[in-house]
mmCIF file of the C-alpha atoms, coordinates in Angstrom:
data_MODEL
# 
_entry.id   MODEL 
# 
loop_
_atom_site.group_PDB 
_atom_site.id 
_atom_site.type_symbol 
_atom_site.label_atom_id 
_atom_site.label_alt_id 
_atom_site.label_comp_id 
_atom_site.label_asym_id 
_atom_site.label_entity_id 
_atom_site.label_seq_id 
_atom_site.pdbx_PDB_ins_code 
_atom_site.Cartn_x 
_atom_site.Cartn_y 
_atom_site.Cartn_z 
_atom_site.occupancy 
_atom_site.B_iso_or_equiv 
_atom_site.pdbx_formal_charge 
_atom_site.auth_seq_id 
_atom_site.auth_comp_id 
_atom_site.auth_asym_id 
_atom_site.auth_atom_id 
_atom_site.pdbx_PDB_model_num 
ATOM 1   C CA . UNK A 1 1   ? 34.721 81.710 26.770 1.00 0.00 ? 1   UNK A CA 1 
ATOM 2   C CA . UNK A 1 2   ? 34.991 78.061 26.250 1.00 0.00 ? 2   UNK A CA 1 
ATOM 3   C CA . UNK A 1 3   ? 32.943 75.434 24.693 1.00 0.00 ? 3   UNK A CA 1 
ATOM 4   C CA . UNK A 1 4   ? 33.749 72.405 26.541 1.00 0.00 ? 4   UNK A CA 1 
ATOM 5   C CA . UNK A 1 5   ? 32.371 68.624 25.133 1.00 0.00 ? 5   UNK A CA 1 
ATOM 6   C CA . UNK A 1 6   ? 32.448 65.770 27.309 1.00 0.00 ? 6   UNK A CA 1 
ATOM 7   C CA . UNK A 1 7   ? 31.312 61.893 26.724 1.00 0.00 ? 7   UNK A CA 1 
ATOM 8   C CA . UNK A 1 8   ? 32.564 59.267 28.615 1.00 0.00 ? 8   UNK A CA 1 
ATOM 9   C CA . UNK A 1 9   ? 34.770 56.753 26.430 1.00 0.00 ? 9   UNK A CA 1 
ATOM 10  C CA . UNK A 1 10  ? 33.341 53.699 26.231 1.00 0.00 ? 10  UNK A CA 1 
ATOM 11  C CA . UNK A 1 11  ? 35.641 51.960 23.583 1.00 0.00 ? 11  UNK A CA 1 
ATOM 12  C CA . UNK A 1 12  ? 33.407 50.506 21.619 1.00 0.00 ? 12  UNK A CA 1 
ATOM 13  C CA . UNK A 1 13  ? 34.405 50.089 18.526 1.00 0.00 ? 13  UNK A CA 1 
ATOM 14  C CA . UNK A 1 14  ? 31.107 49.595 16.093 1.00 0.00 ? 14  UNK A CA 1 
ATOM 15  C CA . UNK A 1 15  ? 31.124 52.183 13.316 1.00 0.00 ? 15  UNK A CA 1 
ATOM 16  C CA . UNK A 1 16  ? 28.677 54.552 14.067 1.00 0.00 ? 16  UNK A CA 1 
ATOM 17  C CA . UNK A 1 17  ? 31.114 55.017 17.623 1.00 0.00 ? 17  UNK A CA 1 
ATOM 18  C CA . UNK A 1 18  ? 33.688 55.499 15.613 1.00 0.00 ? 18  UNK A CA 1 
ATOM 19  C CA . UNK A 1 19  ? 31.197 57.881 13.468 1.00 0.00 ? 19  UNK A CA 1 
ATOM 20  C CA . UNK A 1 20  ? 30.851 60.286 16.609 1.00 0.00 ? 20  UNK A CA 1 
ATOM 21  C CA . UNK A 1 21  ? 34.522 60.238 17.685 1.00 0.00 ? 21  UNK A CA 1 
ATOM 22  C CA . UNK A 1 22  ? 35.547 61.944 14.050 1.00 0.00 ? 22  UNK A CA 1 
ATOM 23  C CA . UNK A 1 23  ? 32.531 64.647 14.778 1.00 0.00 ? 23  UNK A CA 1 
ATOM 24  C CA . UNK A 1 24  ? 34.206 65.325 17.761 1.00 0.00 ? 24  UNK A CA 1 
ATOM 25  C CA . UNK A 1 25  ? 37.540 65.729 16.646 1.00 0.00 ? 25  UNK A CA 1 
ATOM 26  C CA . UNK A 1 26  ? 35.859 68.590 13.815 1.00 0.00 ? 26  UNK A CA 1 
ATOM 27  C CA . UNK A 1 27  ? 34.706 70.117 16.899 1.00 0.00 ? 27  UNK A CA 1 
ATOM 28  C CA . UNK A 1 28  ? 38.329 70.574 18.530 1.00 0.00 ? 28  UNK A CA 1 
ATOM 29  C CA . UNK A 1 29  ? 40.095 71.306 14.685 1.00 0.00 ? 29  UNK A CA 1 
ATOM 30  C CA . UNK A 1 30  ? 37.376 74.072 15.228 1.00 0.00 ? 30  UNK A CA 1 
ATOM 31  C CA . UNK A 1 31  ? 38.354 75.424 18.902 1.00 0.00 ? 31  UNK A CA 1 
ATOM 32  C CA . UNK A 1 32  ? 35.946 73.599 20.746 1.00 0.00 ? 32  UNK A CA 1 
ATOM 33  C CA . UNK A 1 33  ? 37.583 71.704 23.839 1.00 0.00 ? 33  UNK A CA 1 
ATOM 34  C CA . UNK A 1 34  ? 36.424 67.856 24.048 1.00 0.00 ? 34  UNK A CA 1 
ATOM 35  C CA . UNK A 1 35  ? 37.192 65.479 27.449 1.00 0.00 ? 35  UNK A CA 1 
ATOM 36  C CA . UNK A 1 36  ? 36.975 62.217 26.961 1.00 0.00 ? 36  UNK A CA 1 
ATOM 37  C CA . UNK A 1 37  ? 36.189 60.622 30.471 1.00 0.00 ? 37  UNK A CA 1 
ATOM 38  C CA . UNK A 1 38  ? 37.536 57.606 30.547 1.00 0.00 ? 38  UNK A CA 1 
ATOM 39  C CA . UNK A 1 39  ? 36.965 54.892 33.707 1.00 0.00 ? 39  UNK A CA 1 
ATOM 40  C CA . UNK A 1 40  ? 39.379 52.008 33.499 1.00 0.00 ? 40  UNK A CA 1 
ATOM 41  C CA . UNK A 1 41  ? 42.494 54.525 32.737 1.00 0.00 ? 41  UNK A CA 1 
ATOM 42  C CA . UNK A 1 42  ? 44.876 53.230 35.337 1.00 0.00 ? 42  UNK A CA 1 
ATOM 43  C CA . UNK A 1 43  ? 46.828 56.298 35.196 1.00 0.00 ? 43  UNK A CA 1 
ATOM 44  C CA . UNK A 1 44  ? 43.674 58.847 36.048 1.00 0.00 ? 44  UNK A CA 1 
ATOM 45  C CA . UNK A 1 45  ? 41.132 56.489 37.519 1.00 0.00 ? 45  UNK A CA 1 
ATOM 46  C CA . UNK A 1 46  ? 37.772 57.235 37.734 1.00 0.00 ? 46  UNK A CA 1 
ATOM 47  C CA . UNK A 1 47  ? 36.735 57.842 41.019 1.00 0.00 ? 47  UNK A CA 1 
ATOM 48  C CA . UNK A 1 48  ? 33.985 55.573 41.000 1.00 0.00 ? 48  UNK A CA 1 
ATOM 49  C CA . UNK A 1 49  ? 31.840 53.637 38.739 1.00 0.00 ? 49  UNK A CA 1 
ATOM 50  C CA . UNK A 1 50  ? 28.523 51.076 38.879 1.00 0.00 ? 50  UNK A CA 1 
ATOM 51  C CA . UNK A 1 51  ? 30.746 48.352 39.171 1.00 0.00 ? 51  UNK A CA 1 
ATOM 52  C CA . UNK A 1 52  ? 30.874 49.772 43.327 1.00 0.00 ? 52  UNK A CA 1 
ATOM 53  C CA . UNK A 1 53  ? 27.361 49.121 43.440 1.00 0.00 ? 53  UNK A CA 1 
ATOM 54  C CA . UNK A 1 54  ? 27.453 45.261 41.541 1.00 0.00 ? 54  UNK A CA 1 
ATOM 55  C CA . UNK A 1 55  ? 27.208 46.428 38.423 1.00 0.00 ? 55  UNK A CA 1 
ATOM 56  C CA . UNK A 1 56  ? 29.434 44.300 35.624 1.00 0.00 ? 56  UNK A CA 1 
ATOM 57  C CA . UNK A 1 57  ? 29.907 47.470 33.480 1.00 0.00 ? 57  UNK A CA 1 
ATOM 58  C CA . UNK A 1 58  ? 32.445 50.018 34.685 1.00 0.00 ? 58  UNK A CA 1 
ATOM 59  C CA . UNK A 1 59  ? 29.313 52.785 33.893 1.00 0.00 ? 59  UNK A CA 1 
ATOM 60  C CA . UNK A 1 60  ? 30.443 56.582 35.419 1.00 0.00 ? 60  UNK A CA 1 
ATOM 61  C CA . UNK A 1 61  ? 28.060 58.391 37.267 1.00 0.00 ? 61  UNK A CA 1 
ATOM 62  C CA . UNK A 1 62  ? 27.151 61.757 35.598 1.00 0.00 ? 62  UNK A CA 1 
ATOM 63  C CA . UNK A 1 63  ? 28.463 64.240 37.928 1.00 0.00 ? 63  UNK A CA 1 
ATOM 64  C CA . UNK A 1 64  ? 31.731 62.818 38.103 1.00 0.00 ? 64  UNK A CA 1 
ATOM 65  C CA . UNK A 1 65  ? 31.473 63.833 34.535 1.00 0.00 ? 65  UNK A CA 1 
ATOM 66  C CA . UNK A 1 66  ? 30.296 66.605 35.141 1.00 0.00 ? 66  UNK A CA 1 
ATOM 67  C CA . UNK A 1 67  ? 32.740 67.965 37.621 1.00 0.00 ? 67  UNK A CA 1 
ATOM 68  C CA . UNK A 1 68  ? 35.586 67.053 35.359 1.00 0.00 ? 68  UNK A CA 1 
ATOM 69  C CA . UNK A 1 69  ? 34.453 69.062 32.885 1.00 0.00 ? 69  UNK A CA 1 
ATOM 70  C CA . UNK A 1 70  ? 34.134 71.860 35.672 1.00 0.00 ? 70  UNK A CA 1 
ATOM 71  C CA . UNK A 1 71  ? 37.997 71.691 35.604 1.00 0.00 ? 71  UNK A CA 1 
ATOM 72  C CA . UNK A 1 72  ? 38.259 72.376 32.556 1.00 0.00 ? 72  UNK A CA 1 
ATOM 73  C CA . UNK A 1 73  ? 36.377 75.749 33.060 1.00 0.00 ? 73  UNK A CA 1 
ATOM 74  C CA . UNK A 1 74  ? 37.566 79.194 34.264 1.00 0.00 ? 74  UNK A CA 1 
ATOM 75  C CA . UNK A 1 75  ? 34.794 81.535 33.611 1.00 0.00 ? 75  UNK A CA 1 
ATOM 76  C CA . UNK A 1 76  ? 31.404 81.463 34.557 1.00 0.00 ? 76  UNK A CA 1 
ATOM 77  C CA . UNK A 1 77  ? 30.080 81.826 30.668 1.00 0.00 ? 77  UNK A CA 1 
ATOM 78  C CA . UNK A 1 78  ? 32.102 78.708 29.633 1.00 0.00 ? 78  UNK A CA 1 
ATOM 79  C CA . UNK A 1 79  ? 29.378 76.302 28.442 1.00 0.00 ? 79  UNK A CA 1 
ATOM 80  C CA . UNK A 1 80  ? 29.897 72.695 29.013 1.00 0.00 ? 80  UNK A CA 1 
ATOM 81  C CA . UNK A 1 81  ? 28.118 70.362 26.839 1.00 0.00 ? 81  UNK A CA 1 
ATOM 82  C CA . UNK A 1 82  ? 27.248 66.496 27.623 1.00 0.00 ? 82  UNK A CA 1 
ATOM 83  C CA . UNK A 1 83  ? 26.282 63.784 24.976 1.00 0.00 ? 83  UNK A CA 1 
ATOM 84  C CA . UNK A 1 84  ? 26.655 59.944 24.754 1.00 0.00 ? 84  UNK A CA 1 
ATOM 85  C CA . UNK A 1 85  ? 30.039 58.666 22.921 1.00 0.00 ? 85  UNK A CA 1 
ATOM 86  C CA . UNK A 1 86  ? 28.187 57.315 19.695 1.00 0.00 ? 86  UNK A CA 1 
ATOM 87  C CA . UNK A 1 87  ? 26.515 60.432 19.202 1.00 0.00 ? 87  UNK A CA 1 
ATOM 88  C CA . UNK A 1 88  ? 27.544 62.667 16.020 1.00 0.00 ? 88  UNK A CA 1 
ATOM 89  C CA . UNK A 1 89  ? 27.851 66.430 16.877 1.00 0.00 ? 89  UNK A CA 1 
ATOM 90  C CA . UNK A 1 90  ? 26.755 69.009 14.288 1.00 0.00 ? 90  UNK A CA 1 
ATOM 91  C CA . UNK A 1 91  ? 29.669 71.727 14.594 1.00 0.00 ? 91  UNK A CA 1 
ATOM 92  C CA . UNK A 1 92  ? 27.135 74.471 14.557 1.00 0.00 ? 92  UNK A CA 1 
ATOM 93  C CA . UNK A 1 93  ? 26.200 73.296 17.970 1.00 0.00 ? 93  UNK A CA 1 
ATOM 94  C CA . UNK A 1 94  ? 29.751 75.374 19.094 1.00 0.00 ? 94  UNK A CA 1 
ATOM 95  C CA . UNK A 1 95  ? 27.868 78.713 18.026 1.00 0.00 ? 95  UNK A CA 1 
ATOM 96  C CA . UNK A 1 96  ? 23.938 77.764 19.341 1.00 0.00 ? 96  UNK A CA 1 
ATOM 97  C CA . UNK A 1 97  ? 26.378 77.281 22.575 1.00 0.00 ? 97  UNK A CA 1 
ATOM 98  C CA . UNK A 1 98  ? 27.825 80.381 22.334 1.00 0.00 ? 98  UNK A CA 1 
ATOM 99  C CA . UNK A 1 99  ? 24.735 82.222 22.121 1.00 0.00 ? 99  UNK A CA 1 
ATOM 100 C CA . UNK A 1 100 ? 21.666 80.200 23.461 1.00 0.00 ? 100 UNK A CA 1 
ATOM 101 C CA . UNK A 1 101 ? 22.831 78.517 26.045 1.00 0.00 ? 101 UNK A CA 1 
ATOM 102 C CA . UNK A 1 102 ? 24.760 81.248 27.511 1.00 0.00 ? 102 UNK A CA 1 
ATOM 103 C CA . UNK A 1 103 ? 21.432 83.115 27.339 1.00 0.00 ? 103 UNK A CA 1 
ATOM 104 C CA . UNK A 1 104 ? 19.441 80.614 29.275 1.00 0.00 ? 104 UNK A CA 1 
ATOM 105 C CA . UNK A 1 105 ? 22.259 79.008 31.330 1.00 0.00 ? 105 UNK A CA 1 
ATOM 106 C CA . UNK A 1 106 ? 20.850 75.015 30.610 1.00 0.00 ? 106 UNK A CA 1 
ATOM 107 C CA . UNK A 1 107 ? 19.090 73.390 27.799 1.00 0.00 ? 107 UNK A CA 1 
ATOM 108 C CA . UNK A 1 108 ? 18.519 69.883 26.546 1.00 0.00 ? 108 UNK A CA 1 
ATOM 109 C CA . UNK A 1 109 ? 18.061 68.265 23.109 1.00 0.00 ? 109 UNK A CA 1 
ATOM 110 C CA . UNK A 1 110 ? 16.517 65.956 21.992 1.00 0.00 ? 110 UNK A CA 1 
ATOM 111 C CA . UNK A 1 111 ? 18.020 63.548 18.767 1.00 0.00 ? 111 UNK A CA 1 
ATOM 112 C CA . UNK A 1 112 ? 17.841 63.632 15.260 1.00 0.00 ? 112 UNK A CA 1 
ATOM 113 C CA . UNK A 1 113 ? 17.389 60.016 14.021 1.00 0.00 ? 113 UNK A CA 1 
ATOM 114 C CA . UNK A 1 114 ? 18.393 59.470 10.105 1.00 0.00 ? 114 UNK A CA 1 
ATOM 115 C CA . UNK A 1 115 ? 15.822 57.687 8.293  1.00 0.00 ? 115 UNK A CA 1 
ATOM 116 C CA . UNK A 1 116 ? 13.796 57.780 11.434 1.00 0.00 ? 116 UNK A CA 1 
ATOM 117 C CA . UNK A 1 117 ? 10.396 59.042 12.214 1.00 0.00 ? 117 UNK A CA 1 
ATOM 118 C CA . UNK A 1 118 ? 10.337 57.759 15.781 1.00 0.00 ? 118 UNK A CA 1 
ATOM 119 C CA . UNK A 1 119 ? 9.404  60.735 18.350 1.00 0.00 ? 119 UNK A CA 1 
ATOM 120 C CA . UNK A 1 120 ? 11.703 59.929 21.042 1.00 0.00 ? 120 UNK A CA 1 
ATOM 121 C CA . UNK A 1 121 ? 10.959 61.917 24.713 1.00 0.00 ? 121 UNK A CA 1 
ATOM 122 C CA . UNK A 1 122 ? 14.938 61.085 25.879 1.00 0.00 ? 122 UNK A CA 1 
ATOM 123 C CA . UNK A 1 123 ? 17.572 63.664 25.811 1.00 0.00 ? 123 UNK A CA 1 
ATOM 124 C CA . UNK A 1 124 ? 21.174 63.298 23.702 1.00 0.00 ? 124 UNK A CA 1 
ATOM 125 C CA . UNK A 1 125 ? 22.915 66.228 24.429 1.00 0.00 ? 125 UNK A CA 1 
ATOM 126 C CA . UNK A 1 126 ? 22.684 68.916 27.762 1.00 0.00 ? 126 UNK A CA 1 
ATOM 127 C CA . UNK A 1 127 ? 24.009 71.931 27.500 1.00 0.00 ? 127 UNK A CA 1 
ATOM 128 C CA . UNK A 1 128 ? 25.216 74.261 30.850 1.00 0.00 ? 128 UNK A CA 1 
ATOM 129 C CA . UNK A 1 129 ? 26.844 76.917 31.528 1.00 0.00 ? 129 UNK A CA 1 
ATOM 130 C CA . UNK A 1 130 ? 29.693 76.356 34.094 1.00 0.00 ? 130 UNK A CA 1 
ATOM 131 C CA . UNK A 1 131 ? 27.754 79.257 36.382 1.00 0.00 ? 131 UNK A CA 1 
ATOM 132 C CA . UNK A 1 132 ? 24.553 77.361 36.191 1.00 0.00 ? 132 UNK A CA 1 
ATOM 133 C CA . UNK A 1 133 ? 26.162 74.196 36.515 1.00 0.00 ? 133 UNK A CA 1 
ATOM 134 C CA . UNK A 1 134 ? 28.152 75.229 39.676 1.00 0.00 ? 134 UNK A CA 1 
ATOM 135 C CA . UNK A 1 135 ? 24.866 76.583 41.067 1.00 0.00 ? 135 UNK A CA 1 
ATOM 136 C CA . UNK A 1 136 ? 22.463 73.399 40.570 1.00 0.00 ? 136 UNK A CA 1 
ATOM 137 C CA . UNK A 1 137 ? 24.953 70.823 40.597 1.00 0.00 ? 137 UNK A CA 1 
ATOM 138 C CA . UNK A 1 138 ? 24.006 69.404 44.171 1.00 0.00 ? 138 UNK A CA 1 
ATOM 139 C CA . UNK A 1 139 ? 20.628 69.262 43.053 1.00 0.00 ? 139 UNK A CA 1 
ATOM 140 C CA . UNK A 1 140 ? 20.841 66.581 40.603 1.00 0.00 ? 140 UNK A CA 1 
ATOM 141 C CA . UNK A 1 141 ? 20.579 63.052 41.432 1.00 0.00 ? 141 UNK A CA 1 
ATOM 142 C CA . UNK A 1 142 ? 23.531 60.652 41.635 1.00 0.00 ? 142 UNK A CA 1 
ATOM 143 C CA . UNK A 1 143 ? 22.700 59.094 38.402 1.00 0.00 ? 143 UNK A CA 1 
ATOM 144 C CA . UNK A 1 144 ? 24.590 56.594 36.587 1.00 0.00 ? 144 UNK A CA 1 
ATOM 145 C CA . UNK A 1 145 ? 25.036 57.008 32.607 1.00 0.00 ? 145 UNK A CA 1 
ATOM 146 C CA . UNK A 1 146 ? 24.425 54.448 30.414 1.00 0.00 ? 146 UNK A CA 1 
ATOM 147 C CA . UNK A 1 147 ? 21.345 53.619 32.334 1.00 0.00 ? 147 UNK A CA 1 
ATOM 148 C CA . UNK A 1 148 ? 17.668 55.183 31.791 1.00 0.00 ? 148 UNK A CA 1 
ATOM 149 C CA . UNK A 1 149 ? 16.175 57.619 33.623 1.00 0.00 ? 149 UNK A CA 1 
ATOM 150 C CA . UNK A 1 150 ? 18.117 60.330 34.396 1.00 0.00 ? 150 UNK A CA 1 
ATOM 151 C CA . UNK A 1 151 ? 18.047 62.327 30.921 1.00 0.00 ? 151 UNK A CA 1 
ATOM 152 C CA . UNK A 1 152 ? 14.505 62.781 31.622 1.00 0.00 ? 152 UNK A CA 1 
ATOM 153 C CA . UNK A 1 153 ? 15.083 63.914 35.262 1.00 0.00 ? 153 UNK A CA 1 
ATOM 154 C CA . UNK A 1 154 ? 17.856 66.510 34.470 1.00 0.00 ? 154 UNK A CA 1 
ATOM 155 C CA . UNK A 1 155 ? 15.209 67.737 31.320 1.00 0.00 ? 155 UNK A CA 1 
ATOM 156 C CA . UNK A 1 156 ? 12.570 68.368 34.305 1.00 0.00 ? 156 UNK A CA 1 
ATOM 157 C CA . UNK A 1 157 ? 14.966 70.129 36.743 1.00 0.00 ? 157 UNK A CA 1 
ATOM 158 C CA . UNK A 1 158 ? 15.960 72.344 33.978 1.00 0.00 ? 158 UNK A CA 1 
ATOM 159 C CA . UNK A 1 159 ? 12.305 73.390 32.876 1.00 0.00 ? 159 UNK A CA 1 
ATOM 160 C CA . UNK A 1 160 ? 11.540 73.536 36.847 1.00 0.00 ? 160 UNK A CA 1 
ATOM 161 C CA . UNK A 1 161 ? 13.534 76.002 37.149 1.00 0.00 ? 161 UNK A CA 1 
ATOM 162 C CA . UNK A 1 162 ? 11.586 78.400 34.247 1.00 0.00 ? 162 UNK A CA 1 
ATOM 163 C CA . UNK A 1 163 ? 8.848  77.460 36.457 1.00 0.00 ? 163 UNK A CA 1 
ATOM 164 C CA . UNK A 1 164 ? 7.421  74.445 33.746 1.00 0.00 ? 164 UNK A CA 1 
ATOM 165 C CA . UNK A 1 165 ? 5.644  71.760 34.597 1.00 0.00 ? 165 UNK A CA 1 
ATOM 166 C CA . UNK A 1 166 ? 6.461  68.386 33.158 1.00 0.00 ? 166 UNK A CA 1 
ATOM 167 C CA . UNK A 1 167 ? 4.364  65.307 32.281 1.00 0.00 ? 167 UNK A CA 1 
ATOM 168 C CA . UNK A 1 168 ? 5.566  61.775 30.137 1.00 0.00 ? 168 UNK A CA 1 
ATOM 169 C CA . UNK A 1 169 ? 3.129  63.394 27.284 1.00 0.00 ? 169 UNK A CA 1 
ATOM 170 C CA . UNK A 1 170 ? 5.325  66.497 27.198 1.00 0.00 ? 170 UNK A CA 1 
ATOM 171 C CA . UNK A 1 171 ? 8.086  65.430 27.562 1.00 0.00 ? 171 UNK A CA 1 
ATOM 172 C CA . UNK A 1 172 ? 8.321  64.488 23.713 1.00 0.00 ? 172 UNK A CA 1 
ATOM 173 C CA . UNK A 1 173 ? 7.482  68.369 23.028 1.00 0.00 ? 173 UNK A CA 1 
ATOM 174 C CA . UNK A 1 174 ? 10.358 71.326 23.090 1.00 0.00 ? 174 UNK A CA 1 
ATOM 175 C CA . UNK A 1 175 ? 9.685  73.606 25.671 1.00 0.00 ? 175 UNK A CA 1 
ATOM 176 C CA . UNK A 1 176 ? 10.911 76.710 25.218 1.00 0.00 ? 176 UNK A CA 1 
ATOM 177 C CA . UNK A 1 177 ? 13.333 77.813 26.766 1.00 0.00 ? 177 UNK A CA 1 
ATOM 178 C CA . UNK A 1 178 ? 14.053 74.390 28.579 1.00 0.00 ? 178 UNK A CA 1 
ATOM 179 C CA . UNK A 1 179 ? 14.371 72.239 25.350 1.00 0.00 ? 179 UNK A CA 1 
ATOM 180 C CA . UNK A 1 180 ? 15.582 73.719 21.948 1.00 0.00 ? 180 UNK A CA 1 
ATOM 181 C CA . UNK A 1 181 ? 14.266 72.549 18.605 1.00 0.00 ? 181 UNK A CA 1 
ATOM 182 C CA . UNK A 1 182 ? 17.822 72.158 17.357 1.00 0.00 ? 182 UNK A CA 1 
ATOM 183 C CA . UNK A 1 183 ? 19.058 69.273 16.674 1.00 0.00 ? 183 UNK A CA 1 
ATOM 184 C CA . UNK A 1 184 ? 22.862 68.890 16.492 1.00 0.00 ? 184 UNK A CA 1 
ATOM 185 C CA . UNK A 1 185 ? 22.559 65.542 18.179 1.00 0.00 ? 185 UNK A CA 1 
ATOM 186 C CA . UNK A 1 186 ? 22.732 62.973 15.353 1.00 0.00 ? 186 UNK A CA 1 
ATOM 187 C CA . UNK A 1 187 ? 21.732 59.673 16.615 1.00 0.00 ? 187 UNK A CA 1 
ATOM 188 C CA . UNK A 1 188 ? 22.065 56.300 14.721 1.00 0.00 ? 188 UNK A CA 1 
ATOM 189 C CA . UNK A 1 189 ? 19.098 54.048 15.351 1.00 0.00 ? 189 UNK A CA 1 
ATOM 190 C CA . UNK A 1 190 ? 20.415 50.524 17.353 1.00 0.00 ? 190 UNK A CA 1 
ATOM 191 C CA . UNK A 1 191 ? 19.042 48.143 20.032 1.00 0.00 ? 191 UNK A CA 1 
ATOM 192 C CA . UNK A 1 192 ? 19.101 49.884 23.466 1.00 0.00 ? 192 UNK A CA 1 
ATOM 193 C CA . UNK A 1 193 ? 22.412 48.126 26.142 1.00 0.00 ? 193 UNK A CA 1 
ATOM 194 C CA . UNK A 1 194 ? 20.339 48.639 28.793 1.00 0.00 ? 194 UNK A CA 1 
ATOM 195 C CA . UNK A 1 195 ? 16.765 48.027 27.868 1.00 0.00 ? 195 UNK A CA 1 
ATOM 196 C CA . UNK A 1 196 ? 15.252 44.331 27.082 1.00 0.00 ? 196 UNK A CA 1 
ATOM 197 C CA . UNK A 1 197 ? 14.742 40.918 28.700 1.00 0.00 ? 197 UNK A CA 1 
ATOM 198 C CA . UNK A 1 198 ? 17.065 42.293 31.812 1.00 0.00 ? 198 UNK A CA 1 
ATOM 199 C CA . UNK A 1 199 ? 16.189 45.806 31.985 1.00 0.00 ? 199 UNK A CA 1 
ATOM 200 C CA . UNK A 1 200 ? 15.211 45.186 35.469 1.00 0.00 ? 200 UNK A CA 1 
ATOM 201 C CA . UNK A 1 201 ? 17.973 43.235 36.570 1.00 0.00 ? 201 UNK A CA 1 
ATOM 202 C CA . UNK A 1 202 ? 20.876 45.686 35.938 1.00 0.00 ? 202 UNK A CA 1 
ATOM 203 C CA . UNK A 1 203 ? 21.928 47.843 39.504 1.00 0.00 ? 203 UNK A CA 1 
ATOM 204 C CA . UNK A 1 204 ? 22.805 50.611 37.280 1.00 0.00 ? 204 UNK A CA 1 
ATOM 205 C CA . UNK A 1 205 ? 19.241 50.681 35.918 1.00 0.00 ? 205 UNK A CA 1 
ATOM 206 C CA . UNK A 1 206 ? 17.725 49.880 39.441 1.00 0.00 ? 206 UNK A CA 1 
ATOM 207 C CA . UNK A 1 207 ? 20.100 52.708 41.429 1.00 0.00 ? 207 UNK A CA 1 
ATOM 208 C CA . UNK A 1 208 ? 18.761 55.400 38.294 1.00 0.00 ? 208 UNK A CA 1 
ATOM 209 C CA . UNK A 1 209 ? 15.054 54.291 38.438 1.00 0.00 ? 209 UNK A CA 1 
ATOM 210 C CA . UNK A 1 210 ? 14.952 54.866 42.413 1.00 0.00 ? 210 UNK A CA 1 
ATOM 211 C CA . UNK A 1 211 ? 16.424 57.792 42.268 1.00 0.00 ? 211 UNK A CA 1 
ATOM 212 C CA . UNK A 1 212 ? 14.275 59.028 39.276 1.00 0.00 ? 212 UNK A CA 1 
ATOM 213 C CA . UNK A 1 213 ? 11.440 58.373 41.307 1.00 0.00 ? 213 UNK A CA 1 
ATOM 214 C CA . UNK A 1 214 ? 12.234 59.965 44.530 1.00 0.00 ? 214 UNK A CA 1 
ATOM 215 C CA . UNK A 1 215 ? 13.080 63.387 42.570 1.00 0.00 ? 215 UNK A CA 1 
ATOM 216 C CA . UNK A 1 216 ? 10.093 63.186 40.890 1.00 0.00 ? 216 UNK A CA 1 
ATOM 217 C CA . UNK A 1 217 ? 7.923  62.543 43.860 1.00 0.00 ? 217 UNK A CA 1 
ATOM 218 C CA . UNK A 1 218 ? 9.559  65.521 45.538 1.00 0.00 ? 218 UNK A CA 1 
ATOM 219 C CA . UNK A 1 219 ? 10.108 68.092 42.554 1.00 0.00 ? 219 UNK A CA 1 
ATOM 220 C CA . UNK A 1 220 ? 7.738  67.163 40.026 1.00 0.00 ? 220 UNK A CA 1 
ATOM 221 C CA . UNK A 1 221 ? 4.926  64.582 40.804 1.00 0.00 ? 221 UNK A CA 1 
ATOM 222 C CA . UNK A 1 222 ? 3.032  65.370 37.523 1.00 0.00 ? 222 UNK A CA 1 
ATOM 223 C CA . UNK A 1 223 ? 5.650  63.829 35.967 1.00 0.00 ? 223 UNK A CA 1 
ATOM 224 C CA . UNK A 1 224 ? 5.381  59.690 36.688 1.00 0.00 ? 224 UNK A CA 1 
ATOM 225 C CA . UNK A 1 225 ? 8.152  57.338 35.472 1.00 0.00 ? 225 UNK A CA 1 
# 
């Protein structure tokens, strides 16, 4: 089997970036496969970013991600693993992917924050394998990354289908065996690029919150973003 790590490359260049990108190379000097996806690579463009819909950031949309990854993959048990690019990874998350996830086919986590004692309800890191991901791919939104909402939809669909119900109070909880108390995802604490004076101004945020919405009206109206 594989353990395959994907981010999409932003290049931004502020230390605790550059923090996550040496985690990531400990995970491939330890067998681990990382893909970084990169969008303005004019030899492998990106099929499509936010920038199609007016957005001025060249964002990716998660399943483009997702797919690539899919590539990467030639056995159902391979596990493919998502976080953001300034996210630290814990190398023993190779092994909880090795045996967890494989066992329940898709988890989330949530982040460890240094120095933090913050209870955040959004996700860092998903975790699939490339059988369940084949198999519920279609039914996750077209959501852009780098914009809100859609860490908290894909959390849902995952615990929807153990049959849990999900709320905005619960969402801050670990649900077993949706959510795992792990946490592998190291997160430094920093203003949000998306949230603020113009959080409601961005198309990326705008195309994610729609979307958001309509799943949750369809699949899980206890939950109300």
């Amino acid at each position: 089997m594989k353990v395959i790590f994907i981010v999409y490359a932003s290049h931004l260049a502020t230390d605790r970036h550059k923090r996550a990108g040496e985690s990531r190379e400990k995970l491939a000097n330890a067998g681990a496969w990382v893909l970084e996806y990169i969008t303005d690579d004019p030899a492998n463009p990106a099929p499509r970013t936010a920038m199609d819909i007016g957005e001025s950031r060249p964002l990716p949309y998660l399943k483009d991600l997702l797919t690539a990854a899919l590539g990467m993959s030639d056995k159902d048990d391979d596990v493919i693993i998502w976080t953001n690019d300034d996210v630290q990874i814990d190398p023993q998350a190779v092994l909880w992917a090795a045996s967890e996830v494989r066992l329940h086919g898709a988890i989330s986590m949530r982040r460890s924050e240094p120095g933090s004692s913050e209870i955040h309800m959004g996700r860092e890191l998903f975790a699939f394998t490339s059988k369940w991901l084949k198999a519920n791919l279609d039914s996750i939104p077209d959501f852009i990354l780098g914009a809100p909402c859609f860490d908290i939809v894909l959390a849902a669909l995952i615990r929807k289908l153990h049959g849990i119900n999900s709320t905005v109070g619960n969402m801050s909880a670990d649900l077993y065996p949706s959510d795992t108390e792990h946490r592998y995802a190291i997160h430094e604490k920093h203003d949000s690029g998306w949230a603020g004076a113009n959080e409601f101004s961005y198309p990326a945020n705008l195309h994610n919150m729609k979307l958001a919405r309509e799943w949750c009206r369809s699949n899980m109206p206890s939950l109300r973003l």
